[in-house]
N, C-alpha and C positions, 0 to 999 in steps of 0.2 A: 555569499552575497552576489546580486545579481546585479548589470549594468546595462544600460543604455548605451550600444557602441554603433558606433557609424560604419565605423571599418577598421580595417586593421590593414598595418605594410611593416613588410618582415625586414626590409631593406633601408630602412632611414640613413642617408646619410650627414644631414643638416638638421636634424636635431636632440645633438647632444653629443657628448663626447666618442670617438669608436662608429661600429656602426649599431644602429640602434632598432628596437622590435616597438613601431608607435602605433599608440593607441588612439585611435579618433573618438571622443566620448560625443555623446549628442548633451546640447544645450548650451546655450547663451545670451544674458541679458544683454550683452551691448548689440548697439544695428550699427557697427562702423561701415562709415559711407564707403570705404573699400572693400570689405570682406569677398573672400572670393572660395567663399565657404557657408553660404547661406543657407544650405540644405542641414547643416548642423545646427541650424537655431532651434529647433524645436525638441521640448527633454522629453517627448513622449513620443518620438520616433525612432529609427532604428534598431537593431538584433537585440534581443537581450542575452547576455553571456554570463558568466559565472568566473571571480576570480582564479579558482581551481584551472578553468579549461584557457586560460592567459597566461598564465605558467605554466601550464602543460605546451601549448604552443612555441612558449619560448624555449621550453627546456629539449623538445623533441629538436633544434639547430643550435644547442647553446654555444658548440663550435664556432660555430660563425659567426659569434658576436664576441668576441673574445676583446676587452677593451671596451666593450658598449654597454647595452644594460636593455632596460625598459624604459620609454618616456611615453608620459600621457599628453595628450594635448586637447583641441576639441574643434568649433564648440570652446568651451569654457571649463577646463576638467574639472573645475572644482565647483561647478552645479553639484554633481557627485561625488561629494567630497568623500564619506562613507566611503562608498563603492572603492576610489583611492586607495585612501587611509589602507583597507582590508587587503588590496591587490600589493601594495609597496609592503605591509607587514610581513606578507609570504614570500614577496620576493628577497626581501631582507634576507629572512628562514635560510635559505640560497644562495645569501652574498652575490644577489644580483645588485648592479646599478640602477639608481632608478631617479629621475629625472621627471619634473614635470612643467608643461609649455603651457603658461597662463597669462592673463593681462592683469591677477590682482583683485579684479572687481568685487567677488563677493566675500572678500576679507571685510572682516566688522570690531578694529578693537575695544569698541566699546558695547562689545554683545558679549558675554563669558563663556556663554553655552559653544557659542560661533568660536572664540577663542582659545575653549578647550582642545577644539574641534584640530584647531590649525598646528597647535604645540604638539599634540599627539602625530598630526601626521609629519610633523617635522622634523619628527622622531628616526622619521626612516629614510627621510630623502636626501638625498647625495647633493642632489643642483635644483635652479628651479632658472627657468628662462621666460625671465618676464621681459612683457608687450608692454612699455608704455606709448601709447597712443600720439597723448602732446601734453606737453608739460602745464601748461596755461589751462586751469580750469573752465574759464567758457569757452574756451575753444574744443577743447575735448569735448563738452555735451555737445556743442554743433557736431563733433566729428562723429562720436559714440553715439548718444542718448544720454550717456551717464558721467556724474563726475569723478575727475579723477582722486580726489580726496583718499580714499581708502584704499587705493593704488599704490599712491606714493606711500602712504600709512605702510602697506605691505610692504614695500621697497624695503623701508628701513626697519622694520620688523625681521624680515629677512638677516638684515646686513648686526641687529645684534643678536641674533641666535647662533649668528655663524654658518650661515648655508652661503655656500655661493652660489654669484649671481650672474646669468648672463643677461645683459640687457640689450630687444631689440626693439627697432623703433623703425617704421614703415616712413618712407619720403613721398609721400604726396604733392605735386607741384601744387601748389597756392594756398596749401594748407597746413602742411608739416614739415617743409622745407626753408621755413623764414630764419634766417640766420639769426635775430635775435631769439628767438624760440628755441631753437638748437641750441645756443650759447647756455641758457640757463636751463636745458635739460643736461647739457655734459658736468655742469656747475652743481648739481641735486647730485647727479649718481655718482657724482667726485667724492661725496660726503658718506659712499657706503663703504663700506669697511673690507667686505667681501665680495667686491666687483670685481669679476674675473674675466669679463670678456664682452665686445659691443658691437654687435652685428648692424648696421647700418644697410637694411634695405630697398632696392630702391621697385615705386610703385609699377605693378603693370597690370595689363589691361586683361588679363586673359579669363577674370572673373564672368568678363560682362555678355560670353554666350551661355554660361551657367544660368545668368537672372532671368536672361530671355525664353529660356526652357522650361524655368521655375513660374515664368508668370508675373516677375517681380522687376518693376522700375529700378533701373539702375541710377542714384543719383548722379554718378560722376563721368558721367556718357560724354565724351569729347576733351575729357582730362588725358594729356599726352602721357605715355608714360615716359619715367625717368631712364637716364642710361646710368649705366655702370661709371662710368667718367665722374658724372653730378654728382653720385652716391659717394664716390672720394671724397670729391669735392666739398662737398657739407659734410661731411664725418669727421673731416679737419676740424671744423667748427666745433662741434661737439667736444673735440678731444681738447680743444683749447678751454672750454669750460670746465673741463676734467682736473686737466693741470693748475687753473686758479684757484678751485678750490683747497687741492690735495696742499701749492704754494702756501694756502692762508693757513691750514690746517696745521701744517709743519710749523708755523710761525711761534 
């Protein structure tokens, strides 16, 4: 089976456990006002590749990823869910790791076809590192386009099959860093069963000569980016909503 790949980097070391062989897949419905990846929106652009010559790739340095695996990311890997599913099947074959970096979106559990789709590939998957955006559903479409309803659905979808979960979430000053907003997203992933780990990013700017190359209006033109400091600083937060729940939970 053939895929829509943007690129490939042999060297991952941020995303996924080890170091990792990621795959940039082309396509994604969401327009989050940050992306700094907007050359991957389009699913009928980029190389097409073949799951075969993706594990030939990876297997020609498998040395070197010793501890790592494969992770997909995108773009939205799971536009190509197919293409996936086929690629984690034969890396399985291989007792590769495999790993994929999504925000969720085009999870549907009330579609069966779309649900077969996701059980089958959750067959093979070791981790999944999900994006949620912002907890708060109209804020998320301001943020995204799209709501987050089927997102969180995945969340906990996720958390009873038993995958674990890395969850990350981008700090946007005036938009994703409101400390009650944080509170009740660290309060939701409290309640997943297999949250293993919570990357607390903070936003920067380095998207915004990409757009201007592209042709494309950058909404968030004079948004400061956040420091590393902030990014503590509100992850606190988060964790404190972690702890209340796991608290009520235990009760």
């Amino acid at each position: 089976m053939q895929g829509r790949i943007h690129s490939l980097q042999s060297f991952g070391t941020v995303d996924g456990p080890g170091v990792r062989y990621v795959v940039f897949l082309q396509g994604c419905p969401m327009r989050c006002l940050y992306c700094h990846n907007p050359d991957t929106w389009e699913v009928n652009a980029g190389e097409l590749m073949d799951t075969d010559y993706i594990i030939e790739q990876f297997e020609r340095n498998r040395g070197f990823y010793n501890g790592g695996g494969i992770t997909v990311t995108g773009g939205e890997p799971l536009v190509q869910i197919d293409f996936v599913t086929e690629l984690f099947e034969k890396a399985k074959e291989k007792d590769i790791n495999t790993c994929i970096d999504s925000s969720g979106i085009t999870f549907n559990p009330s579609n069966p076809d779309i649900l077969a789709k996701f059980d089958r590939l959750m067959k093979v998957t070791d981790l999944v590192m999900l994006d949620i955006k912002h907890i708060d559903n109209e804020k998320h479409k301001e943020l995204t386009s799209q709501s987050n309803a089927n997102i969180l659905a995945f969340a906990q979808y996720l958390s009873d099959k038993g995958i674990e979960i890395w969850i990350r979430h981008v700090l946007v000053p005036g938009y994703t860093d409101i400390d009650d907003y944080l509170y009740k997203l660290g309060y939701f992933i409290g309640g997943l069963k297999t949250l293993k780990a919570l990357d607390v990013l903070p936003y920067h700017t380095m998207g915004e000569v990409k757009y201007e190359k592209l042709g494309i209006d950058y909404k968030l033109k004079g948004v400061p980016a956040m420091t590393q400091k902030e990014a503590i600083e509100k992850k606190q937060v988060i964790l404190e909503g972690i702890k209340a729940r796991r608290d009520e939970d235990s009760k």
